[in-house]
C-alpha positions in Angstrom: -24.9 15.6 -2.8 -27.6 14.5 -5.3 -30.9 13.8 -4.1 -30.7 9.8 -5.8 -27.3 9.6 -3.6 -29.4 10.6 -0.7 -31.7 8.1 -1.2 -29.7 5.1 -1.7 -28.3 3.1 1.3 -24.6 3.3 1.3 -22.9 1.3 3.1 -19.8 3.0 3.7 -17.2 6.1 2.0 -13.8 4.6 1.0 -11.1 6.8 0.6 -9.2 6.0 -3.1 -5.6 7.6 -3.9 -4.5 7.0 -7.9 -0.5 7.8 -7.5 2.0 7.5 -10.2 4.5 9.6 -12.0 3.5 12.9 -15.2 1.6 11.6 -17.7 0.6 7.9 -17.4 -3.0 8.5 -17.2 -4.7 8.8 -14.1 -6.6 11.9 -14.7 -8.2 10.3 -17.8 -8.5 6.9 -15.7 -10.4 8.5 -13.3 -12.9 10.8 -15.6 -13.3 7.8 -17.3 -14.3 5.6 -14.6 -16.3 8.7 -13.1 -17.8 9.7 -16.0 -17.3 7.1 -18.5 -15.4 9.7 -20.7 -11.8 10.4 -22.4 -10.3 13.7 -23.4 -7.6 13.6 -25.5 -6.9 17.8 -24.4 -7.4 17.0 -21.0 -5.6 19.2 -19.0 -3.0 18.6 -17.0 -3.8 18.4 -12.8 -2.8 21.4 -11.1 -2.1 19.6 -7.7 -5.0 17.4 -6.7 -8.3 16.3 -8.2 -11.4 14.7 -6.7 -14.4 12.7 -7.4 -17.4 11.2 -6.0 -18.5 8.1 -7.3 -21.2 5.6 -6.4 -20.3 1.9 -6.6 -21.7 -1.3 -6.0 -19.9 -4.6 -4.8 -21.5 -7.4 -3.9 -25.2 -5.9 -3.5 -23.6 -3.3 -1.2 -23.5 0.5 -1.9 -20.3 2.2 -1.6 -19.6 5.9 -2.3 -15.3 6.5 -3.2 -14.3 9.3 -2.6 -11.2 9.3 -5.1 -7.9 11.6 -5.4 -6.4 12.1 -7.9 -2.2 14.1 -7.6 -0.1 15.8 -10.4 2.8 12.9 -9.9 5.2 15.7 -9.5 7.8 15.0 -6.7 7.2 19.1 -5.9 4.2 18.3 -4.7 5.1 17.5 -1.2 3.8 19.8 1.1 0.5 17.9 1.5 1.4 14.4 1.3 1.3 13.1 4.4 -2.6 14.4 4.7 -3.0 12.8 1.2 -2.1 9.5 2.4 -3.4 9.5 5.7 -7.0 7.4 6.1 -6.6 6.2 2.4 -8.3 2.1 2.6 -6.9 1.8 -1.0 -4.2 2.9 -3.6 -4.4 2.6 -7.6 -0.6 2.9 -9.0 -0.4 3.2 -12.3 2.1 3.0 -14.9 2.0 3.7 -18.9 3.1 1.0 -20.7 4.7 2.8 -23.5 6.7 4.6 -21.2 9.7 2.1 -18.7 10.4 5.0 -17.1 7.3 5.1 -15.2 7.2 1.4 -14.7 10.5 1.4 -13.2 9.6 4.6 -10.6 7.2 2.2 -8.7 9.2 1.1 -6.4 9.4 4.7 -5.7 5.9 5.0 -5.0 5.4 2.2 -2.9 8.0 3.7 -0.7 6.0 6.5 -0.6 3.1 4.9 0.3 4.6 2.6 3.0 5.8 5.7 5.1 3.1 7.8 5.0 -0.2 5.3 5.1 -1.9 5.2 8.3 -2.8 1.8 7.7 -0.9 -1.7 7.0 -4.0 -3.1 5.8 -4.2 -0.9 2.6 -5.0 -2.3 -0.7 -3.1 -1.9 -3.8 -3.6 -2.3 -7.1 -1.0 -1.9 -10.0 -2.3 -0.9 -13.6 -0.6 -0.7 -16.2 -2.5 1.9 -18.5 -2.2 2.7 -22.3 -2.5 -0.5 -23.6 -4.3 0.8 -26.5 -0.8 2.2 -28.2 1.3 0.5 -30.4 4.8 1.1 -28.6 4.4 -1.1 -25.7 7.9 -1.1 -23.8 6.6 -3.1 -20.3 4.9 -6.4 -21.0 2.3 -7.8 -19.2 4.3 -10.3 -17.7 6.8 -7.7 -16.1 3.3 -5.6 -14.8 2.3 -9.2 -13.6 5.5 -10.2 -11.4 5.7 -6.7 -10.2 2.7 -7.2 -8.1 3.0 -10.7 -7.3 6.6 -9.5 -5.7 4.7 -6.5 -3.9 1.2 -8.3 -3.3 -0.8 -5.8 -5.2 -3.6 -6.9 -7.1 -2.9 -6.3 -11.4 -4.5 -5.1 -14.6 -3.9 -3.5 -17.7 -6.3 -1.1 -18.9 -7.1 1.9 -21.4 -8.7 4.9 -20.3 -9.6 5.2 -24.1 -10.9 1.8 -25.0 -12.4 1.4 -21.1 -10.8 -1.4 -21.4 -9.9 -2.6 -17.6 -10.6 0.5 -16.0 -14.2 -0.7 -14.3 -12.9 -3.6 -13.1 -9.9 -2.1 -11.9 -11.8 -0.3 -9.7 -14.0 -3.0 -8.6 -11.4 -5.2 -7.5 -10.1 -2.9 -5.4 -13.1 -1.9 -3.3 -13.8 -6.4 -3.4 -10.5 -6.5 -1.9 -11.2 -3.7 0.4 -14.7 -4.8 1.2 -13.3 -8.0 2.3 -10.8 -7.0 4.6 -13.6 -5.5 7.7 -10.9 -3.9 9.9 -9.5 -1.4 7.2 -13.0 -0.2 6.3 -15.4 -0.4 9.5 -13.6 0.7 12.4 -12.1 4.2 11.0 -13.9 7.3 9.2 -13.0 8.3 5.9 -10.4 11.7 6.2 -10.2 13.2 3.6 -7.9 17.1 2.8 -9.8 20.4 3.4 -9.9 22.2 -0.2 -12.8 24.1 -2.0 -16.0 22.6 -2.9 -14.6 24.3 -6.2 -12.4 21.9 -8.2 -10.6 24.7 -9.9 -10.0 27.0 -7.0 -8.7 23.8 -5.1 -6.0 22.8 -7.8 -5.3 26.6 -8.3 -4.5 27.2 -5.0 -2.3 24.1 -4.7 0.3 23.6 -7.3 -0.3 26.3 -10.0 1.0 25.0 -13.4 2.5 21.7 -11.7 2.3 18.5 -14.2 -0.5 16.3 -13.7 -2.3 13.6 -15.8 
């Protein structure tokens, strides 16, 4: 912990799951919302990722403690820890790709039977909106959610575009909804203080981004 983290007062640790199927972007979504950069050669997750970030909402501090999976349906062995505690969910999609858009449903699923919470917040994004071969539009992004009750946005981890607010919407949401936030601590899975160890150890060579 940083010595300027320690001397801010944060109001509270959320617990942030991105979940989506190989490839669609969430490991650049979440370096670049973290770090505010993008890595074409990124490489691929190896089982689970995580990042601190500070964020503020409303003139309140809040620290997210955000995961990051490899979207690959081997990876099973810890999911019900990964789910359990989470106060919100990004799912994303890549729009150039219906295949992903279409495995949503799956995801939700997912979600619903192993989140420890019915007050969870969800937010759909459909990513890659800087490419040229768009095959969901907006719309179809749009009505998803309103059918599921997610909050929506399109973003591009390469422009930025969307991908603050994204994340700022969902703490709002989250922020707003006192019972999901102040009554329970944050868990969160025991791996490594060493990012590389903890995907190694994992899901070694398992598809990520």
């Amino acid at each position: 912990m940083s010595g300027v983290e320690d001397e801010v007062n944060v109001l509270t640790t959320l617990k942030i799951l991105i979940i989506g199927d190989c490839g669609v972007g969430k490991s650049s979504l979440l370096l670049r919302f973290s770090e505010d950069k993008f890595d074409i050669n990124q490489e691929v997750t190896m089982g689970l990722d995580f990042k601190h970030k500070l964020i503020t909402i409303d003139d309140n501090v809040v620290r997210l403690a955000i995961w990051d999976t490899a979207g690959n349906e081997r990876f099973r062995a810890l999911t019900p820890n990964f789910y359990r505690g989470a106060q919100g969910v990004i799912l994303v999609y890549d729009v150039t790709e219906r295949s992903s858009f279409m495995k949503l449903e799956w995801w939700l699923n997912e979600l619903e039977t192993f989140a420890t919470s019915d007050d969870i917040v969800k937010i759909v994004v459909g990513n890659k909106i800087d490419k040229e071969n768009r095959k969901v539009t907006r719309d179809e992004g749009l009505q998803f959610a309103k059918r599921h009750a997610t909050l929506f946005i399109e973003s591009s981890a390469q422009t930025r575009e969307g991908v603050q607010y994204a994340f700022e919407e969902l703490v709002q949401k989250i922020l707003q909804t006192p019972g999901l936030w102040q009554t329970k601590p944050t868990q969160s899975l025991q791996l490594s203080d060493d990012p590389v160890s903890s995907k190694q150890s994992w899901c070694n060579g398992w598809c990520g981004n």
